[in-house]
C-alpha positions as CSV (number, residue, x, y, z in Angstrom):
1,X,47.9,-86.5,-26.3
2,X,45.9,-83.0,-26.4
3,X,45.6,-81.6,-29.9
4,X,46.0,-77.9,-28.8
5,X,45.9,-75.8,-32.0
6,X,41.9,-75.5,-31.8
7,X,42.3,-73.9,-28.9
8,X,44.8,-71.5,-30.4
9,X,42.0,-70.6,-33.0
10,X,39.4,-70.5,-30.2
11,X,41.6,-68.0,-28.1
12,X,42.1,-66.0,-31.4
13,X,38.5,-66.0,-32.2
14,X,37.3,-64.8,-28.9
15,X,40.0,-62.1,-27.9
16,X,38.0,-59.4,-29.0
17,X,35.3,-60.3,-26.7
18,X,37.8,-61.1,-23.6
19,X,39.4,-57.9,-24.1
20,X,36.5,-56.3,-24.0
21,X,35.6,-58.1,-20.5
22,X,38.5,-57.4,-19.4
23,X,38.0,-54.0,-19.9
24,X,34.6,-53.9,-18.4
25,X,36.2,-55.4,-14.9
26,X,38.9,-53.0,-14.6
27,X,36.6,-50.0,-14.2
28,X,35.1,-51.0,-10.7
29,X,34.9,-47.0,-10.1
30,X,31.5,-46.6,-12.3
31,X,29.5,-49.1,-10.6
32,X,30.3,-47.1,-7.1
33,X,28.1,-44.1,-7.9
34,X,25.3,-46.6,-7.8
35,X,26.0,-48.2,-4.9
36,X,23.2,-46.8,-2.1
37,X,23.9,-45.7,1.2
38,X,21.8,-46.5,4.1
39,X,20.3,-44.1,5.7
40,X,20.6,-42.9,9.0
41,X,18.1,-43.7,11.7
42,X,15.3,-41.4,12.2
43,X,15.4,-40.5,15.3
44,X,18.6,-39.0,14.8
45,X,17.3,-36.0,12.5
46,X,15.3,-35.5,15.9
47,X,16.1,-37.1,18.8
48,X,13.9,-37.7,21.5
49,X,13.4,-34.3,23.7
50,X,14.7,-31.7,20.9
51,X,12.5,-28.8,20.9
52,X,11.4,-28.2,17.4
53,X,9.2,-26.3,15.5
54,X,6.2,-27.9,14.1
55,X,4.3,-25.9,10.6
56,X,0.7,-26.4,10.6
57,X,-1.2,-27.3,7.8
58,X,-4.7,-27.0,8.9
59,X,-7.2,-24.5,7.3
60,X,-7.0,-21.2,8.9
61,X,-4.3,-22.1,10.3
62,X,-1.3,-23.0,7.4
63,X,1.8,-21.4,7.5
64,X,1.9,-20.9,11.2
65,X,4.6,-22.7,13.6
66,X,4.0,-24.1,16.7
67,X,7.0,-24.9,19.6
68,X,7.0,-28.6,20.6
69,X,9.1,-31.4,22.1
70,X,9.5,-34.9,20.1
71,X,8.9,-37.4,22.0
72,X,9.9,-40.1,19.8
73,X,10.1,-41.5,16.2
74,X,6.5,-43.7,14.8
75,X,8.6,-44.8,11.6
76,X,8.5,-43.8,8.0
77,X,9.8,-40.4,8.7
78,X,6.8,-39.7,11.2
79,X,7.7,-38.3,14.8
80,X,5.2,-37.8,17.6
81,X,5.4,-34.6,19.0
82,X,3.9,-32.8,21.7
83,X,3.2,-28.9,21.7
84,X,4.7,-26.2,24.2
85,X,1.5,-24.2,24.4
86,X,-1.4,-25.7,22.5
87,X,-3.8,-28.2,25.3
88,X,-6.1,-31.3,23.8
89,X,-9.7,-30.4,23.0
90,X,-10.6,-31.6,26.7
91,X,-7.6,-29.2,28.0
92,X,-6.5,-32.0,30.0
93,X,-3.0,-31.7,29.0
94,X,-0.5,-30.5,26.0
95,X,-1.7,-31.4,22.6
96,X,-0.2,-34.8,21.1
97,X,0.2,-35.6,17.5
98,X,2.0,-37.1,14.7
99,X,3.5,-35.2,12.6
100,X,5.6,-35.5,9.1
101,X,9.3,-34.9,9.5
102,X,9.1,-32.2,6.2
103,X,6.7,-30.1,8.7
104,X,9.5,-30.2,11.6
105,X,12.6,-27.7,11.7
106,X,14.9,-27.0,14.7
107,X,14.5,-23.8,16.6
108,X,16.0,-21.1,15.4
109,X,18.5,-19.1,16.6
110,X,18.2,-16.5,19.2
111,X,19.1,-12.6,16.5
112,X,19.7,-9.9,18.8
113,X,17.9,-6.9,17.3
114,X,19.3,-3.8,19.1
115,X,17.6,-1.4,16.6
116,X,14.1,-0.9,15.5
117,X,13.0,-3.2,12.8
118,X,12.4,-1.6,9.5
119,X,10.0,-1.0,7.1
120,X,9.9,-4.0,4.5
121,X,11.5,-5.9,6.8
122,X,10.5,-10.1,7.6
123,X,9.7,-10.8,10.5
124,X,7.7,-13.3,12.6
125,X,4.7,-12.3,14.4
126,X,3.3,-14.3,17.7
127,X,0.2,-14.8,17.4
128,X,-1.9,-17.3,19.2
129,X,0.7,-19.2,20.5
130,X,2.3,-19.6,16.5
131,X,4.9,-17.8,14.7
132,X,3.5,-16.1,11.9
133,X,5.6,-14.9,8.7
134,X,4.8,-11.5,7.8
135,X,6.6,-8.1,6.5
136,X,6.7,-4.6,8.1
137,X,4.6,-2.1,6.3
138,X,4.8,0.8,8.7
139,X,6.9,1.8,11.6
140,X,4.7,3.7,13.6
141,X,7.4,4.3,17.0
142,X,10.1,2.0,17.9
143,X,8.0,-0.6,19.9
144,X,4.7,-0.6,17.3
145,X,4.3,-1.6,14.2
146,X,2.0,-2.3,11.3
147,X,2.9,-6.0,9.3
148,X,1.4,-7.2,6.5
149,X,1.1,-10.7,5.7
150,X,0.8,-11.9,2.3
151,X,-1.1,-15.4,2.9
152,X,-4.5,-13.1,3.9
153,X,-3.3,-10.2,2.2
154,X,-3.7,-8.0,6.0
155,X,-2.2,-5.6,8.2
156,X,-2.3,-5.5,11.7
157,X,-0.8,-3.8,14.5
158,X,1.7,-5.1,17.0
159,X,4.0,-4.1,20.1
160,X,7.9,-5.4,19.2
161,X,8.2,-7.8,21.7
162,X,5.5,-10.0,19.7
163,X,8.2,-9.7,16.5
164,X,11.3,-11.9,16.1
165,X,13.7,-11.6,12.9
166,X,12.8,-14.0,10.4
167,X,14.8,-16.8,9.7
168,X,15.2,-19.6,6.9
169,X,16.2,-23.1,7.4
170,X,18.0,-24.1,4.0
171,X,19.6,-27.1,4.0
172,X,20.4,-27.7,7.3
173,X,21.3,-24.2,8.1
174,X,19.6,-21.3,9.4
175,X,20.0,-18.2,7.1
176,X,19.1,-14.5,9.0
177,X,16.3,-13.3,5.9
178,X,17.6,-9.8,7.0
179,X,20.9,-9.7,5.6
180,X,19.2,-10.8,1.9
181,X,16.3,-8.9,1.7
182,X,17.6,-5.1,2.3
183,X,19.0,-5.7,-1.2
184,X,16.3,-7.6,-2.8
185,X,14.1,-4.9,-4.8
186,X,11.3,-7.6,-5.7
187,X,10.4,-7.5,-2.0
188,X,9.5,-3.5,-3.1
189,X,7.7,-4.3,-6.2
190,X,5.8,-7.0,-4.0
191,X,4.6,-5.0,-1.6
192,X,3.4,-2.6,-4.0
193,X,1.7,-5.2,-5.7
194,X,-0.1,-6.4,-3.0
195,X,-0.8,-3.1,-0.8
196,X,-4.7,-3.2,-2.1
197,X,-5.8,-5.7,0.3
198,X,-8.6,-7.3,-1.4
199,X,-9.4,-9.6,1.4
200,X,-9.7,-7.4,4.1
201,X,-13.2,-8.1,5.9
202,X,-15.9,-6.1,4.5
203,X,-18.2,-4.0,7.2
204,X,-21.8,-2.7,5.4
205,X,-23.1,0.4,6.1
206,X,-24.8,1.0,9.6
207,X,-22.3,-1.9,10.9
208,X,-20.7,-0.7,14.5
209,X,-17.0,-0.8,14.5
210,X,-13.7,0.6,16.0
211,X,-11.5,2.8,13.6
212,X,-7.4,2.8,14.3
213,X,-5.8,6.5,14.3
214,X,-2.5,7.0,13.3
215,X,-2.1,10.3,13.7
216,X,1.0,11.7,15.1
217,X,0.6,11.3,19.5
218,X,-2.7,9.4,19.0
219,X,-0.7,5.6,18.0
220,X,-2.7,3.2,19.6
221,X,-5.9,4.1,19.7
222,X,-9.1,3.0,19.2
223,X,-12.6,5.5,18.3
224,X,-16.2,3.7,17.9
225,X,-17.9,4.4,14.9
226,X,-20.6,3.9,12.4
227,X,-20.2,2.7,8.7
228,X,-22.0,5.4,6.6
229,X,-21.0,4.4,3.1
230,X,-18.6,1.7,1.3
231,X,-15.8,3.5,-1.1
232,X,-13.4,2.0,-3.6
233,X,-10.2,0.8,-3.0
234,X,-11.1,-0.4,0.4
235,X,-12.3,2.5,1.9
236,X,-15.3,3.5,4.0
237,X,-16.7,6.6,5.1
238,X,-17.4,6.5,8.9
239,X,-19.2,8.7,11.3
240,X,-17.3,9.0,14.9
241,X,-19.0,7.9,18.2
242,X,-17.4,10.4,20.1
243,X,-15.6,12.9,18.3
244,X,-17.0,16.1,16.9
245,X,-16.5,18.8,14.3
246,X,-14.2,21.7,15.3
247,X,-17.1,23.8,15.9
248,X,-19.0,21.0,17.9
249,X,-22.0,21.3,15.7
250,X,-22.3,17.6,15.0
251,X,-20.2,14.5,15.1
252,X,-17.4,14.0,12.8
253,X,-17.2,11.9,8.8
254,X,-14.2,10.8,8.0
255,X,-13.1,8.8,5.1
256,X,-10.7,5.8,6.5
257,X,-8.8,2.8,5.0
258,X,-9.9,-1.0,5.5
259,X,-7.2,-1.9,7.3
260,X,-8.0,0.3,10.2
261,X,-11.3,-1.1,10.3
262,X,-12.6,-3.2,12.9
263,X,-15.8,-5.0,14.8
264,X,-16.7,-3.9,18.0
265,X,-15.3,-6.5,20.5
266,X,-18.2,-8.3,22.6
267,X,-18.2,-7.1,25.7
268,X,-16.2,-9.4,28.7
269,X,-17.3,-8.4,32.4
270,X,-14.8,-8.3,34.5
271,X,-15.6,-8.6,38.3
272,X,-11.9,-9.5,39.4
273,X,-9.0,-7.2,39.7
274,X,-6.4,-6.9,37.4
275,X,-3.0,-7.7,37.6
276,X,0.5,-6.4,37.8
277,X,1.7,-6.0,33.7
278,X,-2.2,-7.7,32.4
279,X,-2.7,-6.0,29.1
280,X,-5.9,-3.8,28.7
281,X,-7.8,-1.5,26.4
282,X,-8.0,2.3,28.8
283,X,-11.0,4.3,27.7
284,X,-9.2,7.7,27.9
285,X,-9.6,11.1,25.4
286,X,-13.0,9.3,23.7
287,X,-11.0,6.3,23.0
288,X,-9.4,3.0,23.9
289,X,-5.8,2.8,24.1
290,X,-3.6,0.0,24.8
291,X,-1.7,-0.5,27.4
292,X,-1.2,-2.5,30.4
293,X,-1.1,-2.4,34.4
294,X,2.3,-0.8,36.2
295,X,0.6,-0.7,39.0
296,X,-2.2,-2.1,41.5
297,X,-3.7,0.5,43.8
298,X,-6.0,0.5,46.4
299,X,-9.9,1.0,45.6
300,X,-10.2,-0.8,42.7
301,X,-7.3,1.8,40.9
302,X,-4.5,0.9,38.5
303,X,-2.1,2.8,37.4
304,X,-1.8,1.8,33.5
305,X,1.5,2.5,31.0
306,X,1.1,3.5,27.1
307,X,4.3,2.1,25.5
308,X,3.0,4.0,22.6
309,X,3.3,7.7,24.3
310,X,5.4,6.5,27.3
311,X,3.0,7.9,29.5
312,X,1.9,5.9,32.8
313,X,-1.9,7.5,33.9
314,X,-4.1,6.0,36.6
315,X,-8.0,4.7,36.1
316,X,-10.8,3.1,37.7
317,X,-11.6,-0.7,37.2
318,X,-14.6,0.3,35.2
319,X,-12.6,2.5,32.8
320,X,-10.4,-0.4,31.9
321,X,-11.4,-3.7,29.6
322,X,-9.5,-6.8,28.9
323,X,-7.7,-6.6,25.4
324,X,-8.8,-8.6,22.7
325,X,-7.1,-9.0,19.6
326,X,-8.7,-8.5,15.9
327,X,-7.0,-10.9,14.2
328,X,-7.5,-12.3,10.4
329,X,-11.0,-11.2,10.6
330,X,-11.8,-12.5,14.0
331,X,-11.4,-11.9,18.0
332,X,-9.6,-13.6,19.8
333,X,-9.4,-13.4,23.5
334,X,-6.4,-14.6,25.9
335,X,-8.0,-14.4,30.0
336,X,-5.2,-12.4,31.7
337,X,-2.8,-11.9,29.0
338,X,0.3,-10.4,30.1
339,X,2.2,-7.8,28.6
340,X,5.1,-9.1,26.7
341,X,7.2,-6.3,26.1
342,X,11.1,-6.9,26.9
343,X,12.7,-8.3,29.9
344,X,15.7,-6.1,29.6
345,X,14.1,-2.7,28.3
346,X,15.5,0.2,27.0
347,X,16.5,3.6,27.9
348,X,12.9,4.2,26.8
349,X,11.1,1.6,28.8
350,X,12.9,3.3,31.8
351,X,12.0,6.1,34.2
352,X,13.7,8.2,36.7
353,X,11.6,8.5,39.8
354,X,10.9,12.3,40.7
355,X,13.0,13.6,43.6
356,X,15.6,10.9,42.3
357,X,19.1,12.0,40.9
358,X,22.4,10.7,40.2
359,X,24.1,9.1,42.6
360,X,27.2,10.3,43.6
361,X,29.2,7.2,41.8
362,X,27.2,8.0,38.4
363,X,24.2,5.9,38.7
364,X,20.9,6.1,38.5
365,X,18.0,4.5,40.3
366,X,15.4,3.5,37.7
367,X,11.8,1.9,37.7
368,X,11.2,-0.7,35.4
369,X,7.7,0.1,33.3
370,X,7.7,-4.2,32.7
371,X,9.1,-5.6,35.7
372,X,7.6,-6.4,38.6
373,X,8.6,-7.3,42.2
374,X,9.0,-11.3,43.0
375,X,5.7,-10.4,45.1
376,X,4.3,-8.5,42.6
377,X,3.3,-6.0,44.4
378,X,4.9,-2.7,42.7
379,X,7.3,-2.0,39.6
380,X,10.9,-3.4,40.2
381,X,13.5,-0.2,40.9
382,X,16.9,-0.9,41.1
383,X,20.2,1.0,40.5
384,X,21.6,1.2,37.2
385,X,24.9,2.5,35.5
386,X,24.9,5.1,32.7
387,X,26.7,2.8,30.2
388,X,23.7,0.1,31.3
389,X,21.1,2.9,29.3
């Protein structure tokens, strides 16, 4: 027969540690935080075809995002994409490459901004091709501005339909950076901070260059001059080209800002015609002034429109030159760039045709200043209601 009254004294001697054992298995509920979830598969953060936006990391060049379609997932959160606008170094084709999923983000959001943007305001800037984050410094009019951008510590000037609102993508959302920073004053004390420009390029004296005005009526323009002495604070004082004294007794110093400061662009012959909405530098009033072509006449003629002074004025082919664009220190040239101004202008991107009133059911028949015909041939005109304008 068993003796059983060891295991009485057994069962007493270890009931401290069963209890505690006991106690350890009836909290299942800690050991669940450290159970690991598997992930989801990557090609479902971007699925094959999603249009994306793809930040570049290359010198000269960081910052800036390009458009592109994902064409698939390479593993270890890789995703081969190809871009919208950017061709292979053979331009055989769109540009192919892998890329890190931390250097993708969706598209954002179309923002409809009815009104001007403001000064301080973040925006994106297009510029070759890529979406650059930058801030407005001035508003000059309501389609041209001046942005700075903080990554090259430089201004430059730009029509509005090259701006979009700027955007944040925080965890998985987009967030408009216009309804934060209006109420943000270190976006003020930043801008002070950083309005001395330091790394704007430096011209020495006797250099040729092209000075920006931005006098009132004159936005937009462009006067050659000469580089006659280097001032602090990013200054220069420059002798005009083309513009004299009031009494006409000799050509006229004045002392201008850096950041209106540029190189003569190299000179582009042109032997074709230009086209219908092509943007181009007008030499007009001892200056350049941008604009771009409303109109293709006969005998080499264009009619050309200045969204800065909404004036349209005709020229000769050899009055006109193809617009190139000073940008970070450097010109950049796009053959037969098109205006990009926007498809659905504004009351002051429209005229009324002389000789042309209200109709009789309160409409008006308008002429688009940055539409053309489907044959191209003329500006589109079409009939518009008041409430339309």
């Amino acid at each position: 027969m068993l003796d059983t009254s060891n295991w009485v004294q057994l069962t007493y001697f270890l009931e401290p540690f069963l209890q505690k054992s006991s106690e350890t298995t009836a909290r299942p509920g800690k050991l669940k935080v450290r159970v690991k979830h598997p992930r989801g598969k990557p090609e479902e953060k971007f699925p094959t075809g999603m249009l994306v936006e793809v930040r570049s990391d290359e010198e000269g060049f960081t910052g800036a995002w390009y458009t592109a379609k994902v064409l698939g997932s390479v593993g270890n959160e890789m995703f081969l994409v190809e871009y919208q606008k950017l061709k292979s170094e053979d331009e055989s084709g769109l540009l192919k490459e892998n890329v890190n999923a931390s250097c993708i983000r969706p598209c954002p959001p179309d923002i409809q901004h009815t009104d001007c943007f403001k000064q301080l305001e973040q925006v994106d800037v297009m510029i070759n091709e890529g979406w650059w984050e930058g801030q407005i410094s001035k508003v000059l009019i309501e389609v041209l501005y001046i942005v700075y951008f903080a990554s090259t510590e430089e201004e430059m000037l730009f029509e509005r339909s090259r701006l979009r609102s700027h955007q944040e993508w925080v965890d998985g959302k987009w967030v408009s950076a216009y309804k934060t920073s209006s109420t943000e004053e270190p976006q003020l004390k930043f801008k002070v901070k950083c309005s001395g420009r330091k790394s704007a390029p430096k011209f020495s004296r006797g250099t040729m260059v092209e000075v920006r005005s931005d006098e009132e009526g004159y936005h937009g323009s462009w006067y050659t001059a000469v580089i006659v002495e280097m001032l602090k604070n990013g200054k220069y004082m420059v002798e005009y080209q083309t513009l004299r004294t009031e009494d006409e007794a000799e050509l006229l110093k004045e002392m201008v800002d850096g950041c209106d400061v540029r190189l003569v662009p190299p000179k582009i012959e042109r032997v074709d015609r230009f086209k219908m909405l092509e943007e181009v530098d007008a030499w007009y009033n001892d200056g350049r002034w941008m604009g771009h072509v409303s109109k293709v006449l006969d005998g080499f003629r264009y009619l050309v429109y200045f969204w800065t002074t909404n004036e349209e004025i005709e020229f000769h082919h050899f009055k006109l030159r193809p617009r190139q664009e000073w940008i970070f220190g450097k010109w950049n040239f796009s053959l037969r760039k098109e205006s990009k101004l926007a498809v659905k202008p504004t009351i002051r991107e429209l005229k009324v045709p002389c000789g042309k009133g209200i109709s009789p059911n309160g409409k008006y028949l308008v002429e688009f200043l940055t539409m053309a015909t489907v044959d191209a041939a003329e500006l589109l005109r079409e009939e518009a209601d008041d409430l339309m304008m």
